[in-house]
C-alpha positions in Angstrom: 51.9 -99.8 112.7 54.3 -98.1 115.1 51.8 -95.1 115.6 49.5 -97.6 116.8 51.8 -99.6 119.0 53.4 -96.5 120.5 49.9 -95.1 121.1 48.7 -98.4 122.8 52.1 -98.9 124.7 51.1 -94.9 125.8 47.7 -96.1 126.9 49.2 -98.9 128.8 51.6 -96.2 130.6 48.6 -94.4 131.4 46.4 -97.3 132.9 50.0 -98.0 135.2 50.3 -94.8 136.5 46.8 -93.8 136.7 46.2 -97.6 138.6 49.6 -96.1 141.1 47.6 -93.3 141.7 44.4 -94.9 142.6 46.4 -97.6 145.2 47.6 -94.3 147.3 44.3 -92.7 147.2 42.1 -95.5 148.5 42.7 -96.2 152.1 41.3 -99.6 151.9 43.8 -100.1 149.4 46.7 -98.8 150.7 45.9 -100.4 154.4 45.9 -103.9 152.6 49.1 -103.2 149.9 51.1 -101.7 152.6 50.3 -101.6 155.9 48.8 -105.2 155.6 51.7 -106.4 153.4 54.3 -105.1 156.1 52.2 -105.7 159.7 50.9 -109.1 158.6 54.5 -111.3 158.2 55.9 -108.7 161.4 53.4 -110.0 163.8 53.5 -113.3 162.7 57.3 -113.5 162.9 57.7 -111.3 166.5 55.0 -113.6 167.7 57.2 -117.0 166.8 60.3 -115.6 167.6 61.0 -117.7 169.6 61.1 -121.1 167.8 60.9 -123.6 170.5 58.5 -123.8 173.3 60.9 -124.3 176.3 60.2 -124.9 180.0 56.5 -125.7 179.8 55.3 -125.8 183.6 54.3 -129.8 184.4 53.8 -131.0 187.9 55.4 -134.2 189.3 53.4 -136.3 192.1 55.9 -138.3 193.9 54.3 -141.0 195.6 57.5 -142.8 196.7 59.2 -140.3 198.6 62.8 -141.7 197.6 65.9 -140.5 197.1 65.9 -142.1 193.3 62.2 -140.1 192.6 63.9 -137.0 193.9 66.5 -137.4 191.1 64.1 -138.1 188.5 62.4 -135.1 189.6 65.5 -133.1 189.2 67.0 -135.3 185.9 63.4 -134.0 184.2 63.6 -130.0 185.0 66.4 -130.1 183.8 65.9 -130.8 181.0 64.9 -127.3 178.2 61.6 -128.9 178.0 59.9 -129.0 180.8 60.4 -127.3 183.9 58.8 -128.6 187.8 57.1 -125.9 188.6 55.0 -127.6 191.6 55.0 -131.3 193.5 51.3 -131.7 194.5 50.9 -134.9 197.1 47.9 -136.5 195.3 46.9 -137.1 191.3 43.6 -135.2 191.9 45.3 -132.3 193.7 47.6 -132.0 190.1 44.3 -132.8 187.8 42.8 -129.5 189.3 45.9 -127.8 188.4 46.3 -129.1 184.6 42.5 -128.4 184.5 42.6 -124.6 186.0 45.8 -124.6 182.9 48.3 -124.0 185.6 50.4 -126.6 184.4 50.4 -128.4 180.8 51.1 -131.5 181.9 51.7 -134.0 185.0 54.2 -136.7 185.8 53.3 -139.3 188.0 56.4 -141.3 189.6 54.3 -144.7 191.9 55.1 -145.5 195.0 57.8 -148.8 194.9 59.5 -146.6 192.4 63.0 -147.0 194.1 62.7 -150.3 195.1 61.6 -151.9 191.8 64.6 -150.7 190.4 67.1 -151.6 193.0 65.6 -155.4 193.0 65.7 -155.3 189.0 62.1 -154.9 188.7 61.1 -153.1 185.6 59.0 -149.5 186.8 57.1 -147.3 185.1 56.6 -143.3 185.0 53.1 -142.3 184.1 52.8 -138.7 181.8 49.9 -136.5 181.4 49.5 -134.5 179.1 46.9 -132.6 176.3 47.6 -134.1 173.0 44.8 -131.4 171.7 48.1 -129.1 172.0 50.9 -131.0 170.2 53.4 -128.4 170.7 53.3 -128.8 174.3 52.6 -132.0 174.3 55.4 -132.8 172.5 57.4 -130.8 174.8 56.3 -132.3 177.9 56.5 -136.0 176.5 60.3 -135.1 175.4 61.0 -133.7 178.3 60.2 -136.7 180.4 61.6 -139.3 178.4 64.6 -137.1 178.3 64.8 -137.2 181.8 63.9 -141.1 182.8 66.0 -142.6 180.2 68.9 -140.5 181.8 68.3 -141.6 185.0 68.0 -145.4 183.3 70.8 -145.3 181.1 72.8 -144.1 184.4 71.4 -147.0 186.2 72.5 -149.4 183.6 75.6 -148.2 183.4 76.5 -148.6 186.9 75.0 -151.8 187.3 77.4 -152.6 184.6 80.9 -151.2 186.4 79.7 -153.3 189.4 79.9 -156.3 187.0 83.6 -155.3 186.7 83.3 -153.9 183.0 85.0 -150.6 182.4 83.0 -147.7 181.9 83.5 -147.4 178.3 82.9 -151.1 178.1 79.4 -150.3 180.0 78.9 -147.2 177.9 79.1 -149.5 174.4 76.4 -152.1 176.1 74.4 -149.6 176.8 74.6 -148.0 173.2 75.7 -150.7 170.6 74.5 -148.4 167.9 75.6 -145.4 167.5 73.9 -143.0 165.3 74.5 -139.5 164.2 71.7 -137.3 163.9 71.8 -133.7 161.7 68.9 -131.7 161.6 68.6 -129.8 157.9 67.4 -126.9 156.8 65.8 -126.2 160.3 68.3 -127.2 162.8 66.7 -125.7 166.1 63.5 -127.3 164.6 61.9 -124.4 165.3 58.4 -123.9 164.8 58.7 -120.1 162.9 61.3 -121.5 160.8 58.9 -124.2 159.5 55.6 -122.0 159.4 56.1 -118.8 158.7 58.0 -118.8 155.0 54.7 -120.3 154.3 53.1 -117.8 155.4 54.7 -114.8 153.8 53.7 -116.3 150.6 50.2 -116.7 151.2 50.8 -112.8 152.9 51.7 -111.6 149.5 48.4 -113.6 147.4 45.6 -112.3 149.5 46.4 -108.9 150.8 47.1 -108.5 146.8 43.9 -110.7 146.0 41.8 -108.1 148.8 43.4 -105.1 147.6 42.6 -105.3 144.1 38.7 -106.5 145.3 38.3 -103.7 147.1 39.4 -101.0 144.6 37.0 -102.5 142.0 34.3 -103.1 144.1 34.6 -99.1 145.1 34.2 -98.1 141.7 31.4 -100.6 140.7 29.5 -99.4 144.1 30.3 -95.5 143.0 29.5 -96.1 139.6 32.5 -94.5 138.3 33.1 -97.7 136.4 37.2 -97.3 136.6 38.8 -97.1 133.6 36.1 -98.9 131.9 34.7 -95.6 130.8 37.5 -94.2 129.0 38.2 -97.9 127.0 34.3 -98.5 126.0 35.1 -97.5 122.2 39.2 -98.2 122.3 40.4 -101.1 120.3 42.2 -103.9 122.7 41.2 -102.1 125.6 40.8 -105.0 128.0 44.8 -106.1 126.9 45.8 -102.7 127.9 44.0 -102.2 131.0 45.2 -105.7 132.4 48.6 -104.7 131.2 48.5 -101.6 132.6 47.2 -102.4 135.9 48.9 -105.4 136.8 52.2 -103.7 136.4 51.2 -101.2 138.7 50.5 -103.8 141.2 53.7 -105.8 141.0 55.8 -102.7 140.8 54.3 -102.1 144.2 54.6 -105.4 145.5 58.1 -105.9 144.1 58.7 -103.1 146.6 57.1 -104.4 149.5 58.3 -108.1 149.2 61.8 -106.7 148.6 61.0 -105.5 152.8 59.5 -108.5 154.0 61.2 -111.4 152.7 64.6 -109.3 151.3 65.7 -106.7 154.7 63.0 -108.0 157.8 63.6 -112.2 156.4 67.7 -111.4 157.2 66.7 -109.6 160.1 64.8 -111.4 162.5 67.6 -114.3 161.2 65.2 -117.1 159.4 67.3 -120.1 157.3 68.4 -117.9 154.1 70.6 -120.2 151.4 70.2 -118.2 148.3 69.5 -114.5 149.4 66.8 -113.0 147.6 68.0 -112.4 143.9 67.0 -116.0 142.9 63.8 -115.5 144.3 62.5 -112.7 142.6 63.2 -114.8 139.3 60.0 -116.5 140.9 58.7 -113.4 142.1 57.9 -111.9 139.0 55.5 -114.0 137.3 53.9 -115.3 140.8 53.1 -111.2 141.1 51.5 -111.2 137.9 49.7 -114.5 138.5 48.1 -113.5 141.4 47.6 -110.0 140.4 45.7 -111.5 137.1 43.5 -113.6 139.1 42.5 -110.6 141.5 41.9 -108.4 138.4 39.8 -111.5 137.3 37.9 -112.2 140.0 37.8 -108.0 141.1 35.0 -107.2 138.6 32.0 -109.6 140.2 32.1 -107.5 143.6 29.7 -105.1 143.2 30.7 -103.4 147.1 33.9 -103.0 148.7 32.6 -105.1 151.8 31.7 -107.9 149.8 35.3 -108.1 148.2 36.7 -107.8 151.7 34.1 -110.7 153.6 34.6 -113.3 150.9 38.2 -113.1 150.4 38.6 -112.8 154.2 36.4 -115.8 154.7 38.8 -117.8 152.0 42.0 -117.4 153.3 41.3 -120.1 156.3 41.0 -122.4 153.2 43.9 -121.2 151.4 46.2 -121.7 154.3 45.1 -125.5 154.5 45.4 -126.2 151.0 48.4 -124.6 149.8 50.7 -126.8 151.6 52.1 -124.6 154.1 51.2 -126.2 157.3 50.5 -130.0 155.4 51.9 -131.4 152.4 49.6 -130.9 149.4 50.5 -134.4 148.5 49.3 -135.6 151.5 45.8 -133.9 150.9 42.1 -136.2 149.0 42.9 -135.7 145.9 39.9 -133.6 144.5 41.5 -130.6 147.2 45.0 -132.1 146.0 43.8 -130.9 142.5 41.7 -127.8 143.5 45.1 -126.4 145.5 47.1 -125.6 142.1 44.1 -123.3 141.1 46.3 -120.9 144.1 49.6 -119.2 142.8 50.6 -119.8 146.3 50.6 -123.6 146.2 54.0 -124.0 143.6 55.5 -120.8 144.8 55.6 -121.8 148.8 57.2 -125.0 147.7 59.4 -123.4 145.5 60.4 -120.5 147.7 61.5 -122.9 150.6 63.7 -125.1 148.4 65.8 -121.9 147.2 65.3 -119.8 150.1 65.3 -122.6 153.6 67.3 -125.6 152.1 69.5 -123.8 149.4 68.8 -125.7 146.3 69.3 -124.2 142.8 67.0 -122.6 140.1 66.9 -126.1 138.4 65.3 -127.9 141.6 62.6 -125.7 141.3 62.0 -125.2 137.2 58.9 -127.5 137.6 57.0 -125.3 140.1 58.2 -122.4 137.8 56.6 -123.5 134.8 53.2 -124.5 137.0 53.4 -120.8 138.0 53.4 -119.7 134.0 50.5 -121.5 132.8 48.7 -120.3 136.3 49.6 -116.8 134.9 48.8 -117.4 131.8 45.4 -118.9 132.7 45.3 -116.0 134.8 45.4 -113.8 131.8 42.9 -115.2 129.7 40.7 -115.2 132.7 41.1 -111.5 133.4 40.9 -110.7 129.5 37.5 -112.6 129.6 35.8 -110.7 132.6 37.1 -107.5 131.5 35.3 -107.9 128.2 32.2 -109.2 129.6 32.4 -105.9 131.8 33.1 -103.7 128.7 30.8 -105.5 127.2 27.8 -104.8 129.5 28.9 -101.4 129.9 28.1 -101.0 126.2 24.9 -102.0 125.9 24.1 -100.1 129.2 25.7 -96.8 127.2 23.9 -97.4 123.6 20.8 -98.1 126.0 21.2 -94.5 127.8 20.8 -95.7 130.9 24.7 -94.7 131.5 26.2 -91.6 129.9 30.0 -91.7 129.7 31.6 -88.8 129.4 33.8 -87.4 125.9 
């Protein structure tokens, strides 16, 4: 009994090391484990460095020529938002300009601005802006509210001291209620801090998921059949390939996560509350998960560019359903239901609770167990098309259309 298991624990070492092997002498392979696995999250994160879109260029068409519309004018570049980059004289003048994408938005300030306000007539600013682009729409529509309730919580005010209160008097009118706002867990509000922790663990699932289709699909194409050859007459072969191979995956990966979201997710200074020992207690299993379902899913592509187009053509998909840039609650509910067939889906809700608001390994021990019974699933998945292959092999081998070698 222990000959056996330390001959099949030997076979297993052999599948691992012979599976490291192969991932350094494919290209495909090592652009997609690697080089994918390290440029992908860079770029992303370089590109949203960032955060906040600041000083979006709007134009302001002052048709009332008053001292008052001047200050609005002033009151709203100043503001981080927005900045006046041009006063046009006309509305059609600052159309062509938002349409020619000069500017990304246009404030419109009527004429009778100054004197509605002086004879206590209520007056309105008109904003422009693309709601098709809601981060610089919301940007321009801050920025101008910003800068006209300034200018009419100064007007109150002073209206107020001429009544004879004192300014702390006008100051409570104007504000009866005063509340206290504190931003959590993303306290510029920053767009990168929101998206891209996301993002890294949807990195990690399909440059793993690509990988692994494109180093089957090579051998399926070259008929070289992997390590199916060697395991056509072994007992538990299929146990000890999966094994075998999947360790040599999440060794690898273990590695290259360690870079992205251990040294580069410190680096480039994204929210980090737990550091990244408690995530690798997810880490683990979600590696083996998603390195099951690759090995599961690896054996149908019968050519390397068929492994690469269909998982390409997925990950749009993934991204929508896994509940990085939309709550998966807030999805139907057949997608709702179809999104925990991903590894991704529990382990980006998971990893942002420990890793962007700081919450323990309790907080999270339901999407840990969800990421279990996906590996487990996984397994049994893998096991199944790994037999089916064997299986086929087999018949193609007693058939002689296939010769494996002694």
């Amino acid at each position: 009994m222990f000959k056996s298991l330390f001959n099949g624990l030997q076979q297993v070492a052999k599948y691992y090391t012979g599976e490291l092997k192969e991932c350094f002498r494919d290209n495909g392979a090592i652009i997609m484990f690697i080089l994918g696995m390290i440029a992908y999250p860079v770029a992303y994160s370089i590109g949203y460095m960032k955060e906040v879109v600041k000083d979006v260029p709007v134009a302001v068409v002052d048709l009332d020529h008053s001292a008052l519309s001047r200050q609005l004018s002033r009151m709203a570049d100043a503001t981080e938002q927005i900045a006046v980059t041009v006063k046009p004289g006309s509305l059609k003048e600052a159309s062509d300009l938002f349409y020619k994408g000069e500017v990304a938005g246009v404030v419109l300030i009527p004429s009778g601005f100054e004197k509605n306000i002086y004879s206590g007539t209520q007056s309105s600013v008109t904003v422009y802006s693309d709601a098709g682009h809601f981060l610089l729409y919301k940007q321009v529509l801050a920025g101008s509210l910003y800068g006209s309730q300034s200018m009419g919580a100064g007007i109150e005010i002073k209206n107020a001291l001429l009544q004879g209160k004192t300014y702390q008097q006008a100051l409570d009118a104007r504000e009866p209620l005063n509340v206290n706002v504190y931003s959590l867990y993303n306290p510029n509000a920053g767009y990168a801090s929101f998206i891209v922790p996301g993002i890294l663990i949807i990195v990690i699932q399909q440059t793993l998921l690509i990988g692994i289709g494109i180093l089957w699909a090579k051998h399926t194409e070259r008929k070289s059949y992997h390590y199916l050859k060697t395991a056509v007459n072994q007992q538990w072969a299929s146990f000890k390939m999966i094994l075998g191979q999947s360790a040599a995956y999440v060794s690898l990966y273990l590695f290259t996560s360690f870079l992205i979201i251990g040294v580069f997710y410190r680096i480039i200074n994204f929210p980090d509350k737990s550091g990244f020992l408690p995530v690798l207690y997810l880490l683990i299993p979600y590696l083996f998960s998603v390195a099951f379902l690759g090995m599961a899913i690896g054996v149908i592509f019968t050519k390397r560019v068929h492994a690469l187009l269909f998982l390409v053509f997925i990950s749009p998909s993934v991204f929508f359903i896994s509940g990085a840039s939309w709550p998966v609650q807030a999805l139907p509910p057949v997608l709702h239901g179809l999104s925990f067939m991903l590894p991704c889906t529990p382990m980006i809700n998971a990893f942002i609770r420990l890793r962007t608001m700081g919450a323990g390994l309790t907080a999270v021990r339901h999407e840990y167990f969800i990421i279990l019974i996906q590996m487990g699933i996984n397994f049994i998945l893998a096991l199944l098309a790994y037999a089916i292959k064997l299986k086929n092999l087999k018949k193609q081998v007693l058939a002689g259309k296939i010769i494996i070698p002694a």
